[in-house]
C-alpha positions in Angstrom: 8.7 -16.8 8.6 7.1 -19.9 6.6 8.1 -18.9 3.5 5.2 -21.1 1.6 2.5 -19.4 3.7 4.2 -16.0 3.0 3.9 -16.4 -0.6 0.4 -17.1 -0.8 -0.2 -14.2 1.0 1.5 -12.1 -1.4 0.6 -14.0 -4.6 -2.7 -11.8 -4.3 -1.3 -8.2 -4.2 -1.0 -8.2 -8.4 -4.3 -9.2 -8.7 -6.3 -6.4 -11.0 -3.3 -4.5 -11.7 -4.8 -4.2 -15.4 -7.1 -1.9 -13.7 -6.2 1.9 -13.5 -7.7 4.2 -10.9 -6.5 7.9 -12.9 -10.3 8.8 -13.5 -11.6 7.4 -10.2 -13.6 11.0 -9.2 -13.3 11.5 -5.8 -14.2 14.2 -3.1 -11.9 15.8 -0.5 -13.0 17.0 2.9 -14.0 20.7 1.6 -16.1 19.3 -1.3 -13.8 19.2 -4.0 -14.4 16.6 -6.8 -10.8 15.8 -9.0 -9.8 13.0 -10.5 -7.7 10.8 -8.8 -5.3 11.3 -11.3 -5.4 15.0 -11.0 -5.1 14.8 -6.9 -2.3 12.8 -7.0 -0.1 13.4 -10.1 3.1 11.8 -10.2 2.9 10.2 -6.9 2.8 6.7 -5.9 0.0 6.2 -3.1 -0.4 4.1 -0.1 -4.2 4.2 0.1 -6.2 3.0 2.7 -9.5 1.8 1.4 -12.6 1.0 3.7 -16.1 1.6 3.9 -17.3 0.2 7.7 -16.8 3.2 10.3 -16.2 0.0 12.7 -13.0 -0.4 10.8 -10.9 2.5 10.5 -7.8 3.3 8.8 -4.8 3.5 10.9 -4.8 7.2 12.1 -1.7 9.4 12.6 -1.5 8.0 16.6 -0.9 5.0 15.1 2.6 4.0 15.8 3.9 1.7 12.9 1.8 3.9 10.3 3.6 7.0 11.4 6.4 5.5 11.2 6.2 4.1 7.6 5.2 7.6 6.8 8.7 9.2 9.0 10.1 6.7 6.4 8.7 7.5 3.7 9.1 11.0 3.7 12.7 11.6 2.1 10.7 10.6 -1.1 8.6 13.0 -2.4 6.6 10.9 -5.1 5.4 8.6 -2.2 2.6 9.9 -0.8 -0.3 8.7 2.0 -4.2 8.8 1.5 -7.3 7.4 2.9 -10.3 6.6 0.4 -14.0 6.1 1.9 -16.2 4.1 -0.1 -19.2 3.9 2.0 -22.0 5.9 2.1 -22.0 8.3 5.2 -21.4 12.2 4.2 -19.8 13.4 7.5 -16.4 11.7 7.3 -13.4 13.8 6.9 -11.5 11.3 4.3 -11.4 11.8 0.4 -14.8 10.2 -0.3 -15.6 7.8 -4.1 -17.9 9.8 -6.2 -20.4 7.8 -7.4 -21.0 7.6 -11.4 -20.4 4.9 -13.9 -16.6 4.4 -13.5 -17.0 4.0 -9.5 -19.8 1.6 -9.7 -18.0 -0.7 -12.1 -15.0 -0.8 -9.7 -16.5 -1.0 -6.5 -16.5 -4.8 -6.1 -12.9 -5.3 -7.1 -12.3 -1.8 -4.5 -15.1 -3.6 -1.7 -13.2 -4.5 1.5 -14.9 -5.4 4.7 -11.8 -4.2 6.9 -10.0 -1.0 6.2 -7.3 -1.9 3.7 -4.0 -0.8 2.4 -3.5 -0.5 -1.8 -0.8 0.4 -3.3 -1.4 3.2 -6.8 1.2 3.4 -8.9 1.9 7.0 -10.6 0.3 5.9 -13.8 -2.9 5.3 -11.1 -2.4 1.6 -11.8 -3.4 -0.9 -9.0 0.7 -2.2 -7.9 -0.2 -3.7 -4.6 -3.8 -5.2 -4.4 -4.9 -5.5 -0.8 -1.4 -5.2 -0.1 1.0 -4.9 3.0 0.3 -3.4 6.0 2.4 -1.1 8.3 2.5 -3.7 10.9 4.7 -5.8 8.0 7.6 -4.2 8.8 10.4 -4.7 6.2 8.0 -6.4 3.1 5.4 -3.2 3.5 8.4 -0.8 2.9 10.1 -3.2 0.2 7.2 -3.6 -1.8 6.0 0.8 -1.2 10.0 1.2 -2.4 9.5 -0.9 -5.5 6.1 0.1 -6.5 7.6 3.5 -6.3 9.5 2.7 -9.4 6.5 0.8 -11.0 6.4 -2.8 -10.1 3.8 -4.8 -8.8 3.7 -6.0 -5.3 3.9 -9.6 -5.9 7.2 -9.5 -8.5 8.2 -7.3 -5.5 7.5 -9.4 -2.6 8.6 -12.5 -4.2 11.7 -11.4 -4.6 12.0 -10.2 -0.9 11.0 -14.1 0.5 13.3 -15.3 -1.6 16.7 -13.0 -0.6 15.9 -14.0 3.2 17.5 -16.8 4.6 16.1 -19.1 7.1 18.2 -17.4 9.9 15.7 -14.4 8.9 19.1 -12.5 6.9 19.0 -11.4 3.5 21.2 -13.4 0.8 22.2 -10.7 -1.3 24.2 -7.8 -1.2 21.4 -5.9 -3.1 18.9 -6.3 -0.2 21.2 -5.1 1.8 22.1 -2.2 -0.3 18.3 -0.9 -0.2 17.9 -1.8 3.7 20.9 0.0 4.6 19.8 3.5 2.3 16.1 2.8 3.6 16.5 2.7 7.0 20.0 4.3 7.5 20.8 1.3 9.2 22.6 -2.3 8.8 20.0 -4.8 8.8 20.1 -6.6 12.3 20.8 -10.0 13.0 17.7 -10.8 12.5 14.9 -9.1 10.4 11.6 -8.0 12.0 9.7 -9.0 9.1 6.0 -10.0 8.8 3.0 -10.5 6.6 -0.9 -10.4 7.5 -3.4 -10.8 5.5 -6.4 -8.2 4.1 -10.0 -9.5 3.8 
């Protein structure tokens, strides 16, 4: 891990957190418009955004998506969605509504790849083009944290810097969290990575 590189990656994922998604209307696969708000109350999501059917989000035979989700699950606040911003009608994903609101947050939700976001339970943007499941240790850090309300990059930042260069974490804190997360000591080394979203 090149910890420069790393942090210009994440520098990103609190960009438009001023912007809050709670009246975002959407429509589920039976035809149900609600609120984003309303659909997800209380619950911190892991949204998948995208809009090209060449570029799909990570479906459930995905392996390190299911298993962020197996992770995930002792938390019931945290939950998993997929958004579909384009404009085909036969898609079984929650679909944007289009009105006012949606058309003045398209560009900051436009993505040319499917892409992972982080909504906090206030429906605040915590993770911005954020982590993927392929990230390993950050995407489940930074999902952890923006379950109790901060943004990805405060989060993120402070995972890069509690990991020394022999890829261990420097505080007993981090280890703490890994150990309740995962139910495991941290190995020797951490399998941790970060790509980018475009």
């Amino acid at each position: 891990m090149v910890k420069g590189l790393v942090k210009l990656v994440v520098k990103e994922y609190n960009d438009h957190t001023d912007i809050n998604l709670s009246n975002l209307q959407i429509e589920d696969a039976d035809g149900k418009i609600q609120s984003l708000g309303e659909t997800f109350k209380g619950k911190t999501i892991y949204l998948y955004i995208w809009k090209n059917e060449s570029s799909l989000p990570p479906s459930e035979n995905n392996k390190e998506y299911k298993e962020l989700k197996k992770r995930f699950a002792k938390y019931p606040d945290v939950t998993f969605a997929n958004l579909y911003i384009g404009s085909s009608t036969q898609l079984k994903s929650y679909k944007l509504v289009e009105n006012d609101f949606s058309k003045q947050i398209i560009p900051i939700l436009s993505v040319e790849n499917a892409t992972p976001f982080i909504i906090g339970k206030d429906g605040s943007i915590l993770s911005y083009k954020g982590p993927k499941p392929s990230d390993h240790t950050l995407v489940d850090y930074v999902l952890f944290q923006a379950n109790q309300g901060e943004n990805g990059t405060k989060s993120a930042k402070r995972l890069i810097k509690g990991v020394n260069g022999k890829q261990q974490f420097k505080s007993e804190q981090l280890i703490d969290w890994y150990t309740s997360h995962f139910g495991k000591a941290p190995d020797k080394s951490l399998n941790f990575a970060v790509s980018t979203s475009k």
